[in-house]
Legacy VTK file of the C-alpha trace (Angstrom):
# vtk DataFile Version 3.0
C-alpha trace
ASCII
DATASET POLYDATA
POINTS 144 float
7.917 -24.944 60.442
4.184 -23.944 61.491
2.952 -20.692 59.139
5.954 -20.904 56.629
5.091 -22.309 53.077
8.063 -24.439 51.232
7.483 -22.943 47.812
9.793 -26.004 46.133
7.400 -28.755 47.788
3.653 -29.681 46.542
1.078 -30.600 49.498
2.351 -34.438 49.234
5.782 -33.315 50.344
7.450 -33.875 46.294
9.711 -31.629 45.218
8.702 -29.131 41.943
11.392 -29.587 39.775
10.219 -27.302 36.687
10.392 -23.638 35.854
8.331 -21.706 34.054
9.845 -20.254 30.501
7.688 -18.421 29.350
8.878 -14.843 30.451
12.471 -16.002 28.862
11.189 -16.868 25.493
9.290 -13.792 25.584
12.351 -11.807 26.082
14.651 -14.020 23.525
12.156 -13.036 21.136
11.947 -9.268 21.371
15.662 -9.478 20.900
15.328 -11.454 17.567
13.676 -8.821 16.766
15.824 -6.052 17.699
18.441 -7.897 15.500
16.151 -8.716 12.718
15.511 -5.234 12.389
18.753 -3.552 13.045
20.828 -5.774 11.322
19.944 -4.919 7.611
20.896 -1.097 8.703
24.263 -2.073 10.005
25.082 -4.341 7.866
24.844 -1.729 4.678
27.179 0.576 6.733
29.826 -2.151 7.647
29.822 -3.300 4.062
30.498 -0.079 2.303
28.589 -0.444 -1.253
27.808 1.850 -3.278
25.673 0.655 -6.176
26.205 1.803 -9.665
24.142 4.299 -11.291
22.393 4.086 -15.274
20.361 6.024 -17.705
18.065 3.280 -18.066
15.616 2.396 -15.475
15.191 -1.449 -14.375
11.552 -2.031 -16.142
8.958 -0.011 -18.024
8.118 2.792 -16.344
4.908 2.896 -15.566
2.710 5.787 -17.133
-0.911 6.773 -15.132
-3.324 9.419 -16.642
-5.491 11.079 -14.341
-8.990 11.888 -15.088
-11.287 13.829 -13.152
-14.742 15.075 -14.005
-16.568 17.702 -11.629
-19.793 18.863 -10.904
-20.470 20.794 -14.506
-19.231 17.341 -16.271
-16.369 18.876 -17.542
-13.447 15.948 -18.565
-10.183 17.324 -16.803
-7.196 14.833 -18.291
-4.309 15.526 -15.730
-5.794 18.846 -14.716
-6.442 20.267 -17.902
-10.042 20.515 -19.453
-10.491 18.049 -22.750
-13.480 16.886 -24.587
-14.421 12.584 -24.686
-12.693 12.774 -28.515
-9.883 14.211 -26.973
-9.301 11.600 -24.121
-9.745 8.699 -26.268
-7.039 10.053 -28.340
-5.015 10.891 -26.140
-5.363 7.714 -24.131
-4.539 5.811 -27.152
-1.386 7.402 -28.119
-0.186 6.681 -24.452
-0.776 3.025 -25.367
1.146 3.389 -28.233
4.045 4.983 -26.306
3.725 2.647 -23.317
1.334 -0.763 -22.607
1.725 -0.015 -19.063
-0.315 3.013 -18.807
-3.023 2.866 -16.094
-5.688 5.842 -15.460
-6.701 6.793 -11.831
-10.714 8.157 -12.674
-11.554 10.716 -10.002
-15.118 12.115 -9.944
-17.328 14.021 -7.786
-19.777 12.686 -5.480
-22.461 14.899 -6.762
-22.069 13.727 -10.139
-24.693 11.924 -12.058
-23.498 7.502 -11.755
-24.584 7.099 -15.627
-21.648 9.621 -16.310
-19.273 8.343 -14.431
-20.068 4.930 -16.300
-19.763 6.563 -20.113
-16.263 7.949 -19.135
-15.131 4.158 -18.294
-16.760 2.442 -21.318
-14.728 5.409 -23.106
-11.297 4.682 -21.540
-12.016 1.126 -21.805
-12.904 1.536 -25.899
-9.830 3.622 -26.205
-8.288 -0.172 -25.170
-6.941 1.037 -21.600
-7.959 -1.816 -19.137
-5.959 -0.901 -16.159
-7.714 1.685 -14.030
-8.406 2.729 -10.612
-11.477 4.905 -8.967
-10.317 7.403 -6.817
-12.037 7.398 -3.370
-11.369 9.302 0.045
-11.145 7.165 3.261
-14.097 8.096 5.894
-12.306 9.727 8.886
-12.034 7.373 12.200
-14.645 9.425 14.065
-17.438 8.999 11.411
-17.667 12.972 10.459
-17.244 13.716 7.026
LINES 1 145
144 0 1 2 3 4 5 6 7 8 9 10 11 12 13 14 15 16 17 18 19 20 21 22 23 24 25 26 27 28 29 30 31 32 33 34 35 36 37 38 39 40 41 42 43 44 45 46 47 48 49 50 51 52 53 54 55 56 57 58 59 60 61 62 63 64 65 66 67 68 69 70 71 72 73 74 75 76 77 78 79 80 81 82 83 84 85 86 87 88 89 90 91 92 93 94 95 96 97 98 99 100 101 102 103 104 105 106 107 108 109 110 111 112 113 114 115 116 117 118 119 120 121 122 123 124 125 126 127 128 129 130 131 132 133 134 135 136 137 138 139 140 141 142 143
């Protein structure tokens, strides 16, 4: 027929035998998915347990010490002010009470870089090695 186009026949008159997938594999695997995820949540509900409860915890429980230092240089060891003797000790008894024990060092931007530096050669002579700097993300838009 003049005008109509045969949409199962190339322009040598052979017939197109193949299909495209692709939208069905797309589909089967947004529902893998949807199972993968919602199958862990029913599966806790059909099953019923209810898990026994201890005292004791499953490992050491991990102990963190926060230290802060402001503008005036003041030492703040969780919140409340202390003097470099003071952390040291204090740091080391946590050691003694648990290996774990990390410190989170917060300090102000202001604040002169060689103190900041003194505070972790102290913690790090009072034998902690596990500590973190506490930083604040710049927002998305660039103001601060």
């Amino acid at each position: 027929m003049a005008g109509t186009e045969n949409l199962s026949e190339t322009d040598d008159g052979a017939l197109v035998s193949s299909i495209n997938i692709t939208p069905f594999v797309d589909v089967v695997l947004v529902l893998l998915v949807i199972f993968m995820v919602t199958t862990p949540i029913l599966m806790k509900d059909l099953l019923d347990i209810h898990l026994p409860q201890t005292k004791s915890a499953d490992g050491p429980r991990v102990n963190t010490l926060g230290v802060a230092i402001n503008k005036q240089e003041q030492i703040l060891l969780n919140g409340i002010v202390t003097s470099e003797t003071q952390l040291m000790e204090e740091i080391k008894k946590n050691l003694q009470d648990n290996k774990d024990t990390q410190a989170i060092i917060s300090a102000d931007v202001e604040l002169n870089y060689g103190k900041v530096v003194k505070i972790i050669d102290l913690i790090k002579s009072a034998g902690l090695e596990k500590f973190a700097l506490q930083i604040e993300k710049i927002p998305e838009d660039g103001k601060e």
